[in-house]
N, C-alpha and C positions, 0 to 999 in steps of 0.2 A: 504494500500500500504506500501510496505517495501523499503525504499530509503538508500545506502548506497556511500558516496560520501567522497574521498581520505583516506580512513580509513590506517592505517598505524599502527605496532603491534613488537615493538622491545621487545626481551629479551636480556639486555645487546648492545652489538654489533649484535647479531641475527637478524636478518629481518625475521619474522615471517607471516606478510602480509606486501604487499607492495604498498603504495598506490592503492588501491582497489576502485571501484566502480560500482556499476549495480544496477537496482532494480527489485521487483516482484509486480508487479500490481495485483489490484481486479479479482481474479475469475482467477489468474494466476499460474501454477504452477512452479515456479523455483527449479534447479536444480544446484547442485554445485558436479561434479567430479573431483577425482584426486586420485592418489597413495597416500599409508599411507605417511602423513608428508611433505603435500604439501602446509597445512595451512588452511584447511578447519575448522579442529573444533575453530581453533583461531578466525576464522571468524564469528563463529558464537556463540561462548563464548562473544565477541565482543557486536554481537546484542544485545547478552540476559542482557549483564548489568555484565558479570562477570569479563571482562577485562577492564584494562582501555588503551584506544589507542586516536591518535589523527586523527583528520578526525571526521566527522559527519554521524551518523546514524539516522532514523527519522521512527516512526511505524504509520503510517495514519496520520504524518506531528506534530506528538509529538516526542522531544526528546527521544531516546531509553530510558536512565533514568531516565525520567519522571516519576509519579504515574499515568497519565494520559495513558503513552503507556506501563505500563504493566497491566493494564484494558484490554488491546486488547492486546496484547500477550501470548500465548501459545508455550509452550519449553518442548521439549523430547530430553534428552540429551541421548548420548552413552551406558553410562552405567546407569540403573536405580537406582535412588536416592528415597528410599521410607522409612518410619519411620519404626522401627526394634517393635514397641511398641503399635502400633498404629493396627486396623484390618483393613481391605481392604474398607470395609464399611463405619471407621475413617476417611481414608483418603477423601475418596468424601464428608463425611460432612464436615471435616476440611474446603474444597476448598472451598464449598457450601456458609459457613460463611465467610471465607477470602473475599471472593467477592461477600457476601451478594447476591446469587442465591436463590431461594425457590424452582425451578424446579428439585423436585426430581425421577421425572418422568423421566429425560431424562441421570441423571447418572447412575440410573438403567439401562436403556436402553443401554448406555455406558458400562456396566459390562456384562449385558448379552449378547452385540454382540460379546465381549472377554471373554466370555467364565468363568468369576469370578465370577458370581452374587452365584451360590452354595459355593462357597471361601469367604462369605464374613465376617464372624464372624474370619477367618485365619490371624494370626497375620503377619507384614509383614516380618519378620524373618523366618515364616514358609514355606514363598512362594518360589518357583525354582525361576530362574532367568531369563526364561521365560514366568514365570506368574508376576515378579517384572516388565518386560519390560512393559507386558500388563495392568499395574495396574498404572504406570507411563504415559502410553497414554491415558489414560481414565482417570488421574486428570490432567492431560494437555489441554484435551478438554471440561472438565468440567462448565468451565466458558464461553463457547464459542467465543471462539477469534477471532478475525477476521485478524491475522497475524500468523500464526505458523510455527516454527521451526523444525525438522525431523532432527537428527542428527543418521545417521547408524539404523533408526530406525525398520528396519525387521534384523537383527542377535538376532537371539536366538528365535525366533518366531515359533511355528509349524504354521505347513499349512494353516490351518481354520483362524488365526491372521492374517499370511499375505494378505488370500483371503480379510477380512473383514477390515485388513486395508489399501489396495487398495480401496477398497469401497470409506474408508472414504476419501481416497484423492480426488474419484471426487466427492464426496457431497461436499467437503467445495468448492473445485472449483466451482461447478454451483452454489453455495452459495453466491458467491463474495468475498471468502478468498482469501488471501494473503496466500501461501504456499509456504516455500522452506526446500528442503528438500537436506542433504549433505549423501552422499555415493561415494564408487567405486566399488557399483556393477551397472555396467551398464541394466544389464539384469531387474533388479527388479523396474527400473524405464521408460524404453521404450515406455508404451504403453501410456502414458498422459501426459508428461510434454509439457511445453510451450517453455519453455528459456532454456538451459544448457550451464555453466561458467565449462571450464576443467581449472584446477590448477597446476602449478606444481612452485615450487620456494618458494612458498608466491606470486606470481601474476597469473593473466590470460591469459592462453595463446592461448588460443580460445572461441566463443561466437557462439553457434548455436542457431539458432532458428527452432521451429518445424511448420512449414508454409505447411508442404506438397509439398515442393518444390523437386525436385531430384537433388540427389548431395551426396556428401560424406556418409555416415550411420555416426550417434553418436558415435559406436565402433570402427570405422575406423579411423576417426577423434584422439580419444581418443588415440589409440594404434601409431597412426602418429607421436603424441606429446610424451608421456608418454614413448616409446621404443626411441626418441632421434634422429629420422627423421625431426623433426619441433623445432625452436629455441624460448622456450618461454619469452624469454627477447624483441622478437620482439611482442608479441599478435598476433590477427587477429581476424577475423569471415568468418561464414561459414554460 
């Protein structure tokens, strides 16, 4: 479980997030939309341990900077961060070791459902930036977490990655992961989330839930807010 309570994120005078709070439960998938610069990757820079903010983050009830909850954490950040020196191969042992895995069975596995496993002696310097996204999600799952992070993670994707990594969103969900995943493309996450948190400010200014209930659509909702028809200083849910 992913627990996020009063978190708060200034640059300077800046309000970057603002008192924030929600979480993402077991086998749950959360969602965080909002237009560019509404505070989402701060938020989830937050989780991961790269910002420091006050408020309390907790990854299966261990402090987010804990060694204990980044054991259970997994992060695919926006832009793929992968060694310019290292081969594609490298990196999944590198992970392998970090966190003391032997299951090399299933990184492989990881490479070949993206499409890398013939790329793997390719330095990471060599790779498009395409194949860096994909080589970056698959040492993110490497260790199998059971909290992970999704930050804009289908841009730059061909087809067959984003088929396959839909997949994998709902394996970890029937899995009992903890998933939340940050975008503003509405469309590329419709079909399975659980929870969705729209953003605009640094707060929340609406909370849906996907229950099957009838009532507003997520893109309606979204464009309610986002085009300046709904006041997100006030919040709500839906």
């Amino acid at each position: 479980m992913l627990s996020i309570s009063g978190v708060t994120k200034k640059y300077g005078k800046m309000v970057a997030n603002d008192n924030i709070s929600f979480a993402v439960g077991d086998g749950q998938i959360g969602i965080l939309l909002g237009p560019n610069g509404a505070g989402k990757s701060t938020i989830i820079k937050c989780i991961t341990g790269l910002l420091r903010f006050t408020g309390r983050i907790e990854v299966n009830g261990f402090e987010n900077t804990s060694q204990e909850a980044k054991r259970q954490l997994g992060y695919i950040p926006e832009m793929p961060a992968v060694y310019d020196l290292l081969t594609v191969s490298e990196h999944l042992e590198f992970i392998r070791r970090a966190y003391r895995m032997e299951d090399e069975a299933y990184t492989r596995e990881l490479l070949e459902r993206m499409e890398l496993w013939d790329k793997k002696d390719k330095l990471g310097k060599e790779l498009s930036k395409g194949m860096q996204q994909k080589l970056s999600i698959c040492c993110a799952l490497a260790h199998k977490p059971r909290v992970i992070i999704f930050d804009e993670p289908l841009v730059g994707l061909d087809p067959h990655a984003i088929k396959e990594l839909k997949q994998i969103f709902r394996e970890l969900k029937a899995g009992g992961a903890s998933v939340l995943i940050s975008t503003h493309m509405i469309d590329s996450v419709e079909d399975y989330w659980d929870v969705a948190n729209i953003m605009m400010n640094g707060r929340f200014a609406a909370t849906k839930l996907n229950d099957g209930s009838e009532g507003q659509s997520l893109e309606d909702l979204f464009f309610e807010i986002t085009e300046g028809k709904a006041d997100p200083q006030e919040g709500g849910n839906s």
